[in-house]
N, C-alpha and C positions, 0 to 999 in steps of 0.2 A: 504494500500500500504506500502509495506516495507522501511524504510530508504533509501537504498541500491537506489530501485527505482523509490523512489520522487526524489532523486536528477538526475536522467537522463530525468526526465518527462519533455517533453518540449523543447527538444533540438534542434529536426527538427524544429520546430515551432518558436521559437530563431532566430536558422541559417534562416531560410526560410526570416524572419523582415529584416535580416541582409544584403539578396540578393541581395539588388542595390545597397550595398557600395562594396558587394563579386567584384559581375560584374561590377563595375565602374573602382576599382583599376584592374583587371585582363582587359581592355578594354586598360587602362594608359597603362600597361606593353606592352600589345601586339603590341601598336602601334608602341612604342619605343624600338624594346629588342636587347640586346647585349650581346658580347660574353667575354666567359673564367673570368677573376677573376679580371676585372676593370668592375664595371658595376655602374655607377655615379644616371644615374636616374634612376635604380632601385631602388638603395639605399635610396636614398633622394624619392621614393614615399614611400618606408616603414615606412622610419619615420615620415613624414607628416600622415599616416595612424593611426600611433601608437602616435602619440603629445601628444593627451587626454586622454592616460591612464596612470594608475598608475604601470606604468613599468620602474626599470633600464634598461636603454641601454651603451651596451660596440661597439664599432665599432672595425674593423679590421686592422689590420695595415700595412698587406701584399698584402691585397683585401679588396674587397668591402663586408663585409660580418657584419651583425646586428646581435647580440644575444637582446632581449629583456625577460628580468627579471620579472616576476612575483612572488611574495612571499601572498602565504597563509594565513589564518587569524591563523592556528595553526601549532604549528614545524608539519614535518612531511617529508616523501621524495622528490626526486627531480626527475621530469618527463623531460625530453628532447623531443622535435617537433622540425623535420625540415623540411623547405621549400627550396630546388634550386632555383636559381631566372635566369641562364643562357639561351641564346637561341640559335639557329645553323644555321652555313652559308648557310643561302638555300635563294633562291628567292620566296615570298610566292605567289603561285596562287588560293587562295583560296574562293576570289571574296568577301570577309566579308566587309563589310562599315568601321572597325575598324582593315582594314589590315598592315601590317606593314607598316609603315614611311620611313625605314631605307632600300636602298636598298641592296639586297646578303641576306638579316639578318630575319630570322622570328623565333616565337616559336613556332616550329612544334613538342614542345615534352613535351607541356603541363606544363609546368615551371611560366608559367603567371598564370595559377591557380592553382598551388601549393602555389605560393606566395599569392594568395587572401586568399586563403582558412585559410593559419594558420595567415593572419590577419585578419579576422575577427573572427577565436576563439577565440585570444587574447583579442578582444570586448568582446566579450562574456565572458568567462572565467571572465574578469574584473569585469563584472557586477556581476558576481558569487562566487567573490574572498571572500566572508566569507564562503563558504564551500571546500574551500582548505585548505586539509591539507599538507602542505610543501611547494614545489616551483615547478613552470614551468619554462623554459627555450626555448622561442621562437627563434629556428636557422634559421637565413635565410643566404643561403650558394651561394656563388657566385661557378661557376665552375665545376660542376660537368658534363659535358659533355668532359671528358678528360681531363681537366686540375687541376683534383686532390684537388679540392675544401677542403673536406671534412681534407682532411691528412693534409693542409698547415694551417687547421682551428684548428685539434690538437696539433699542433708542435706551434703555439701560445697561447696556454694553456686552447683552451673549454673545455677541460675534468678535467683539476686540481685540486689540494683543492683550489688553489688561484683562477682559474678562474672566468669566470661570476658568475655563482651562486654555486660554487663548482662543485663536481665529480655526476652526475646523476646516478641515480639507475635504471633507464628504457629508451630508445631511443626507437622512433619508428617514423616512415616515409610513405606518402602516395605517391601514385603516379598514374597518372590518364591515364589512356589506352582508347584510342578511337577502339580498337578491343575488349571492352567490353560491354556488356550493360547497359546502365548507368543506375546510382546508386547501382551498384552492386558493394561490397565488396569480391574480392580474395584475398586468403593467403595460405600459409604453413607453416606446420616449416623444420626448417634444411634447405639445400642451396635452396632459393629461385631463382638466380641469377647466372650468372657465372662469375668465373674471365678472364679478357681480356687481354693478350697479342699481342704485336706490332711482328712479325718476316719479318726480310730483309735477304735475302741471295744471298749476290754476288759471282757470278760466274765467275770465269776466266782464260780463256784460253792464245790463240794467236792466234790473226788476220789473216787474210790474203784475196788471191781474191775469190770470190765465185765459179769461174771453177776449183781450184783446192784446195778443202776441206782435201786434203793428206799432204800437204803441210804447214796447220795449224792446231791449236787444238781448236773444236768451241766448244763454250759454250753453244749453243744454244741446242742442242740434250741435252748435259746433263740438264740445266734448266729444260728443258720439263720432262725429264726422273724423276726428282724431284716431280712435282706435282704428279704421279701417284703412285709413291715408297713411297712417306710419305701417303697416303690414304691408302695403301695397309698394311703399316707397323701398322697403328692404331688401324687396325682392327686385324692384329695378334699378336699385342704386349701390347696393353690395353683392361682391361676388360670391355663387352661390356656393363656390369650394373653400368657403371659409365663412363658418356656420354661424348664425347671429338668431338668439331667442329674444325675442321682446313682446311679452305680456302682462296686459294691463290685467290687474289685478282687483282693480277698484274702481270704482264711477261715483261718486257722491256729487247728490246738488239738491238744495231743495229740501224745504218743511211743512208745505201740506200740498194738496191737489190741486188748490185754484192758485197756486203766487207762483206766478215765474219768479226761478230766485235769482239776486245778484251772481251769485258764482256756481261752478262746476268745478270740480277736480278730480283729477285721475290719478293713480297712484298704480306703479308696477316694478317690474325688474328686466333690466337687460341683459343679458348674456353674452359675451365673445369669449374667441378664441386666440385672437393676436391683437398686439396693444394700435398696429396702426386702423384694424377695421374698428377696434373700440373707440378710438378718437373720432375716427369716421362715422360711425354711429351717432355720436355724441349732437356731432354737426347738424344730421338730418334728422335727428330728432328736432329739435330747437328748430331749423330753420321748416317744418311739417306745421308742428303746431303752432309757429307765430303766425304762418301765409293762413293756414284753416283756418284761425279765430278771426284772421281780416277779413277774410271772405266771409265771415259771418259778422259782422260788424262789431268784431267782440278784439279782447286783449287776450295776449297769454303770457305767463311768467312761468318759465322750465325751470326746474332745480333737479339736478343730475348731481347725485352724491357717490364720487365716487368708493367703491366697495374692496375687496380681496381683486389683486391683479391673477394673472390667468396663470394656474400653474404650469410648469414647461421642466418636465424632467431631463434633465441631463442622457445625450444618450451613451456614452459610456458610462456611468453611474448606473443606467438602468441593466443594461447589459451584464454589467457584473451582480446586480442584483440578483436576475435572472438564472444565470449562471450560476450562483451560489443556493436560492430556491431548490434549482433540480437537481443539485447535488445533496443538498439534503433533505426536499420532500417527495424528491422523486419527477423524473421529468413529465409525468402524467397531469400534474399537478400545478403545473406553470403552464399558465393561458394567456399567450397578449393579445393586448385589449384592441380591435379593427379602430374605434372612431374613441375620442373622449368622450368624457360624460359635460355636463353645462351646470352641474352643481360647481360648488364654490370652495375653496381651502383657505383657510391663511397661512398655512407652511409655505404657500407661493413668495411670501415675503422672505424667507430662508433662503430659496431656490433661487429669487432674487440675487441673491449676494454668496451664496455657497453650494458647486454642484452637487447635485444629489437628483435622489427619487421619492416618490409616493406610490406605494403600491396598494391594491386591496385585497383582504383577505378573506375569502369568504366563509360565511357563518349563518348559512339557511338551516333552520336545524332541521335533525332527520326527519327522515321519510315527508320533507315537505316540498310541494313546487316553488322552486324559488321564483319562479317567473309571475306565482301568483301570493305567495305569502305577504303578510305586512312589510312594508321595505322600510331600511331607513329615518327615520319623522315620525313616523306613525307611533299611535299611544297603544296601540296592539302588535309592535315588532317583538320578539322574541330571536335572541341570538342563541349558537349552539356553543356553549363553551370547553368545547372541546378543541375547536379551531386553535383555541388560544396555544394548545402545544407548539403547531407549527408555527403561532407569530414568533411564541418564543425563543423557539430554536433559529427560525429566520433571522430575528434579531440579533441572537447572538453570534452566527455565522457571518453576519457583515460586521461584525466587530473584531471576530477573531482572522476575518482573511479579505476584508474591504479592499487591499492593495496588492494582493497575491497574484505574483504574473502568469501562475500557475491556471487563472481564470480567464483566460484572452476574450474578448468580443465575439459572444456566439452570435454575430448578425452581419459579422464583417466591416472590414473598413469602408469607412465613406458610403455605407448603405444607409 
């Protein structure tokens, strides 16, 4: 057996020992999960998690957020792993004996075993820390369902010479999909992800009675006349190989039946996949609905906030992911992914500044269709945590061989 894979030997088999502390701390979180970038006992179950090993830990100062430090038996690079720890306002119906505690609040997006998963690599890893070369950097990130975890996490210095363990040479992030088959590893390179934009646009006329519409200038025709003109506009103004979702989401105008009201507003989200069609977007949005509301003798005011930029994995990064997957789940097991998804990450702000990947891991639980079970969001999603063996083994396989030339680009140069 080569070097290369005596050290991944045994990883499942590891994570698998490691399973009832995986599912013990992911069982804590679920019961208790919270949202955006205060997240108190999540925090405090990390570090109790992590007490007995030999890791620095840096805490956050603006959030609730843990880097825990791992340093190698010899110099060598520095890997970044990160876990979200946040959960979303949903009520959970999902009938588990270890359902959430907390009413409104559940983690319906899989964040409870993101955070097992990369601690119990960090076990792991530990017990393995004489065949590290360099450093890990275990992120556990409050916030990333919108409130920008990841950026508030650079801008206090994870990424610096000075930061936690200095500037990383590789990032990479799992993420567990209950519309997948569990244990199954997907990836890509290049935009895995889209970036997410907030657009409000108020309309505004003048009021008046509903019998006599001559009389006033309503907003409402044009609002409407909005949703259709920007659908129409996207498809002749952006190219169709580079994919763009814009859905309104909301139409509000108006408090009883007979008063044309002063305003209308719509409220949605846009979707791209590269930063120059999202700019472009941007444009013919704004320039749609100011010419519509002329045309109906009305005003518009756009406000476009923008969101998570478009995740874009690394494609050597992924490659070696890939590569390191089916050497230790097996090549059946690794699926790349044909198109991205148009959901939204904030690890994009990592990828930003440090190559790496995002993969998903799937966690439909048995004998279910994934294609029709609760996905993702949902207050009825149920993950299988059993997947959690292979994040963890995965995880700790790009720790222990992230730079190994023993793993060349299974997809070829310059493809």
């Amino acid at each position: 057996m080569p070097p290369s894979a005596a050290r991944l030997a045994g990883l499942c088999e590891e994570a698998r020992r490691l399973q009832p502390r995986t599912v013990a701390l992911r069982r804590t979180l679920h019961r208790h999960p919270e949202v955006g970038l205060d997240l108190p006992h999540a925090r405090d179950a990390v570090l109790a998690e992590l007490d007995d090993l030999p890791v620095r830990i840096h805490l956050g100062r603006g959030l609730s957020s843990v880097v825990a430090v791992l340093d190698g038996a010899r110099p060598g690079p520095t890997v970044l792993l990160r876990a979200d720890m946040d959960a979303l306002p949903l009520q959970e119906e999902t009938g588990l004996p270890f359902a959430s505690e907390v009413p409104g609040v559940m983690h319906a997006c899989g964040h409870d075993m993101h955070v097992a998963m990369l601690a119990s690599a960090a076990r792991l890893l530990s017990a393995r820390r004489d065949q590290i070369a360099g450093r890990v950097l275990f992120v556990f990130q409050p916030g990333e369902e919108g409130h920008h975890g990841a950026r508030i996490m650079i801008e206090e210095g994870l990424l610096d010479r000075n930061g936690p363990g200095g500037p990383p040479d590789l990032a990479y992030a799992l993420h567990v999909s209950a519309s997948l088959p569990s244990g199954e590893l997907h990836c890509r390179p290049g935009p895995i992800m889209a970036a997410a934009d907030t657009l409000r646009v108020t309309v505004t006329g003048r009021g008046g009675h509903a019998s006599a519409p001559h009389d006033a200038l309503d907003p409402v025709p044009a609002a409407a006349a909005m949703v259709s003109a920007l659908q129409t506009a996207l498809t002749r103004r952006v190219d169709a190989h580079d994919p763009v979702v814009l859905t309104i989401a909301r139409l509000a105008a108006g408090t009883a039946d007979n008063v044309i009201p002063e305003t209308a507003v719509l409220e949605g989200t846009i979707r791209t996949l590269s930063e120059p069609v999202r700019a472009q977007v941007h444009t013919e949005v704004d320039r749609v609905c100011t010419h519509t509301a002329l045309a109906h003798g009305c005003e518009a005011r756009v406000e476009i906030q923008p969101g998570y930029p478009v995740t874009v994995n690394d494609r050597e990064a992924t490659a070696r992911l890939e590569a390191l997957a089916r050497e230790v789940l097996g090549p059946e097991r690794v699926v790349p992914m044909v198109t991205p998804i148009m959901g939204a990450e904030d690890f994009s702000y990592l990828l930003q500044r440090v190559p790496g990947a995002l993969a998903f891991l799937g966690s439909a639980p048995p004998r279910s269709d994934p294609s029709s079970a609760p996905s993702n969001h949902s207050n009825r999603v149920v993950f299988d945590e059993d997947a959690m063996v292979a994040g963890v083994a995965v995880y700790a396989a790009l720790a222990l061989m992230a730079f190994d030339t023993a793993h060349p680009d299974p997809i070829g140069p310059g493809s």
